[in-house]
N, C-alpha and C positions, 0 to 999 in steps of 0.2 A: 596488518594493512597500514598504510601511509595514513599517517596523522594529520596532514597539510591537507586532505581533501575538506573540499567546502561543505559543514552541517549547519543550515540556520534551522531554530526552530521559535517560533518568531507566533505571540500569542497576541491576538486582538479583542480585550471582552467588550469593546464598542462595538465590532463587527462581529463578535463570537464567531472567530474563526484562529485556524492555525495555518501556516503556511510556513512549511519545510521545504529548504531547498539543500540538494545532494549531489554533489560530485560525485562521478564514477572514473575510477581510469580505464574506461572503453569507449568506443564508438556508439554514437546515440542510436543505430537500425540495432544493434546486439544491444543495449539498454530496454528501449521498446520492445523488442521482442522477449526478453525476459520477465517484464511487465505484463506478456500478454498473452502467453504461448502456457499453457496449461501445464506443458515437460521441463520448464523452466520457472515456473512461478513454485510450483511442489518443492523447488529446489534448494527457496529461500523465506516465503511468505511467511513468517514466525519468528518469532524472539526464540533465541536459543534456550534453552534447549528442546523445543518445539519443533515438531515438524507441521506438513501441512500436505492435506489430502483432497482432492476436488473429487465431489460428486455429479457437478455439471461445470459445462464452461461452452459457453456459448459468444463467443467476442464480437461482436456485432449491436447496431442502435436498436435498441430492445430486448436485446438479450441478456444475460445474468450468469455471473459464476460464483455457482455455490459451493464454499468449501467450508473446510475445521482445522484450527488450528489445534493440536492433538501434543500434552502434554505426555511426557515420558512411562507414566504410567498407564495411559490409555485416556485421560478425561479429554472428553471434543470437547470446544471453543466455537460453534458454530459463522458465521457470516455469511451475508449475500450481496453483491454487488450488481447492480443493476444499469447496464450502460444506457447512456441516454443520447451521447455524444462522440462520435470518436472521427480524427482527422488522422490518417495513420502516419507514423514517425514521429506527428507534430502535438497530437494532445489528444486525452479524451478525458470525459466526463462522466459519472455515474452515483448511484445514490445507493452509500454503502449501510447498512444496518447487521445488526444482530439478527440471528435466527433461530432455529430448529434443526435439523438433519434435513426437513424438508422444506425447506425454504420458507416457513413460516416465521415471520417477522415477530420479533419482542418488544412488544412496547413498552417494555420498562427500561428498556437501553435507550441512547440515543439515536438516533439514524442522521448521517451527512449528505453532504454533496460535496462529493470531490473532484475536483479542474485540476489535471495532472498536463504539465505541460513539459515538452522534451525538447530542450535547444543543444547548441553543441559549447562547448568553453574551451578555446583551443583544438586539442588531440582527442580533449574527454567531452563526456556527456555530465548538464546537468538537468536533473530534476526537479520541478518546482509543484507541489502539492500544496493546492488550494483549498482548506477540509472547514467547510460553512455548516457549522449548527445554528437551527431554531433558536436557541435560547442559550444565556448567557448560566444558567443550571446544566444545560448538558455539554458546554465546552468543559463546563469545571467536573463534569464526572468524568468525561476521558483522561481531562488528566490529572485526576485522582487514581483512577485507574494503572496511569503508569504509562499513556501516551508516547511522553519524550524517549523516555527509556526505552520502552516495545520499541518503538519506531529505532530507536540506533541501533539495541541490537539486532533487528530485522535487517538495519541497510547492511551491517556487519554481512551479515550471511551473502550479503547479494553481491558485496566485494568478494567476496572467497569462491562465489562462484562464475563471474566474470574473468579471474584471475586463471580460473581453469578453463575458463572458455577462450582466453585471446593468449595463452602459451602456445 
């Protein structure tokens, strides 16, 4: 994929937050919709070599989609997002956490709130993810975790498959 696309990943522990922004070479409604669309998120939602599987997905203010991200030999990575906010094309908002299979929440992980906002940059779409933790302890275990990294090669995937979607 083009090296030249924009990745900030941009750490505040006064605000305990991260804020990643991402260039795509596609159109921001094909960005958004791969964001949100359950047959397009399976597609790319994981660090590679990871895939990712939805057990619910409900896109709407109060709704939640619950998936796993699912390493190579079968171990689930469970997550829940839960929307709180959504303006379609333009942003939404939701409070993501660790889970269970069943949407039960882990309180020994962190849980955010993420402000994902979709403008246009030119021809492409950029993404800017606003990811607010509680406490200046659970910024540092995400990305202890491995955050920056997850998150690039997560966008990796979502180039590779926008590339097959605007051929």
């Amino acid at each position: 994929m083009k090296s030249n696309l924009q990745f900030d990943f941009l750490v505040d522990k006064v605000k305990n937050t991260l804020t990643m922004r991402r260039e795509f070479l596609a159109n921001r409604q094909l960005v958004w919709d791969a964001y949100t669309k359950t047959e397009l998120l399976e597609q790319w939602f994981a660090p590679k070599p990871m895939t990712t599987k939805t057990k619910h997905m409900d896109f709407r203010e109060g709704g939640y989609w619950l998936y796993a991200m699912v390493e190579p030999n079968g171990t689930e990575y469970w997550g829940r997002m839960d929307y709180t906010k959504i303006q379609p094309v333009e942003m939404y908002s939701g409070l993501d956490a660790f889970s269970d299979e069943n949407g039960n929440l882990n309180p020994a992980l962190p849980r955010a709130t993420w402000d994902v906002i979709f403008s246009e940059k030119g021809e492409n779409a950029l993404v800017e993810s606003v990811v607010t933790y509680n406490s200046l302890s659970d910024l540092e275990t995400v990305i202890n975790m491995g955050m920056e990294e997850g998150m690039a090669s997560t966008l990796e995937k979502l180039d590779e498959l926008l590339a097959k979607l605007t051929k």
